[in-house]
C-alpha positions as a Python dict, from the first residue, in 0.01 Angstrom:
ca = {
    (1, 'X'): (0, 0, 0),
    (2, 'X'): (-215, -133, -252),
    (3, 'X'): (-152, -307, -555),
    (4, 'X'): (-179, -95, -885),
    (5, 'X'): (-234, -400, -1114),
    (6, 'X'): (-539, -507, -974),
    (7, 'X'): (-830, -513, -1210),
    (8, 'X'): (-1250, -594, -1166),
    (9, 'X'): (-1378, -819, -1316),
    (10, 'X'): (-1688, -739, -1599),
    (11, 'X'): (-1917, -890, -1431),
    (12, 'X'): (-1780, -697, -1109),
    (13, 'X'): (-1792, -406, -1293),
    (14, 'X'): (-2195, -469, -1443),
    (15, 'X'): (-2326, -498, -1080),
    (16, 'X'): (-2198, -201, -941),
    (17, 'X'): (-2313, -74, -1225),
    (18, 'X'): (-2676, -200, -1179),
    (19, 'X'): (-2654, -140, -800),
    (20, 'X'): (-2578, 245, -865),
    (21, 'X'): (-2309, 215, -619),
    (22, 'X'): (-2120, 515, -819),
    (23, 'X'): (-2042, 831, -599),
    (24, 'X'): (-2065, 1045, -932),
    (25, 'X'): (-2409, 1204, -1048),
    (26, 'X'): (-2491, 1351, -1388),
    (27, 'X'): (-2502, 1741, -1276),
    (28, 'X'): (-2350, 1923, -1622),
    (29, 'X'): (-2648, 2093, -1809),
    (30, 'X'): (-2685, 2160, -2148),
    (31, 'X'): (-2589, 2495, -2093),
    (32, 'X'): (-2304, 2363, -1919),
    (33, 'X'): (-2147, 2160, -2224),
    (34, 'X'): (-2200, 2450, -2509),
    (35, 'X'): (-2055, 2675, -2260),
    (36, 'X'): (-1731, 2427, -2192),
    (37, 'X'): (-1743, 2365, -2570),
    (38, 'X'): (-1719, 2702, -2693),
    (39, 'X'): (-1456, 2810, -2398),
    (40, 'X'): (-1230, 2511, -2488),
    (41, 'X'): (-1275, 2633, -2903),
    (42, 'X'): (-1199, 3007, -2796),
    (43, 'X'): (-937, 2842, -2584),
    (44, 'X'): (-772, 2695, -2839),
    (45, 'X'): (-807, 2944, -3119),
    (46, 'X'): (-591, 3175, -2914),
    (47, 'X'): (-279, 2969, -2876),
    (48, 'X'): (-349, 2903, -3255),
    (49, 'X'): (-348, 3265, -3355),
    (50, 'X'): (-15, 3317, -3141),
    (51, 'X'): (171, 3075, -3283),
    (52, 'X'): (57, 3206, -3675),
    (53, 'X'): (148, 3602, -3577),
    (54, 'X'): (474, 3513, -3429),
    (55, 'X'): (576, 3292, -3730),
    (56, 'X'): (438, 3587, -3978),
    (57, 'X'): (559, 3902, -3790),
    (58, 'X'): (798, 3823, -3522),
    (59, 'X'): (1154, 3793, -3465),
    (60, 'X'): (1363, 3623, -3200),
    (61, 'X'): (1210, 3847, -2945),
    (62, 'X'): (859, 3590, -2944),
    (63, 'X'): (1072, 3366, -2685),
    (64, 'X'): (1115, 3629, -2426),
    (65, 'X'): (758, 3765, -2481),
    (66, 'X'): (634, 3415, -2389),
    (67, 'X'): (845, 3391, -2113),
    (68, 'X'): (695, 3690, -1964),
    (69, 'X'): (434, 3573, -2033),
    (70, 'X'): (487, 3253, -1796),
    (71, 'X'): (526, 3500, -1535),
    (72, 'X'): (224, 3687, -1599),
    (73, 'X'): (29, 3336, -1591),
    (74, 'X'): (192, 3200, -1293),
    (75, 'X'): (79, 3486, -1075),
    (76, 'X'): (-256, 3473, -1212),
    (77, 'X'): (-271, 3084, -1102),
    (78, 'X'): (-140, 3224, -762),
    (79, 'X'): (-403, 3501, -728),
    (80, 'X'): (-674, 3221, -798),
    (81, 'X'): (-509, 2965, -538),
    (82, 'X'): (-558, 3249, -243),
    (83, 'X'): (-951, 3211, -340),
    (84, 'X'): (-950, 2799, -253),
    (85, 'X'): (-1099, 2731, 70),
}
């Protein structure tokens, strides 16, 4: 088991750094970041807009719809976890 406290050192830290021991490479394009920009604005803007038409037009009913909703959202994550390898 190993220990979760144990920390590098910077000077640790500044070789590996120079050595390019890191497993991760720079592979997200420019097209890549607008793209996850604008999906994590449009993303947000929805649950945004919810939130503002159930407080305007909605009753005690919005807690049910959102619990269907749940449902509706579960099974899509279960649909998409059949495609996984």
């Amino acid at each position: 088991m190993s220990n979760i406290w144990v920390k590098k050192s910077v000077t640790q830290i500044l070789r590996e750094h120079q050595e390019n021991e890191s497993p991760l490479k720079k592979t997200l394009t420019r097209r890549n970041l607008v793209l996850l920009g604008i999906g994590g604005i449009i993303g947000a803007g929805i649950f945004v807009l919810t939130g503002q038409a159930a407080a305007s037009y909605a009753g005690p009913g919005v807690a049910i719809s959102f619990l269907l909703a749940s449902f509706a959202c579960a099974f899509a994550g279960l649909c998409y976890a059949e495609l996984l390898p």
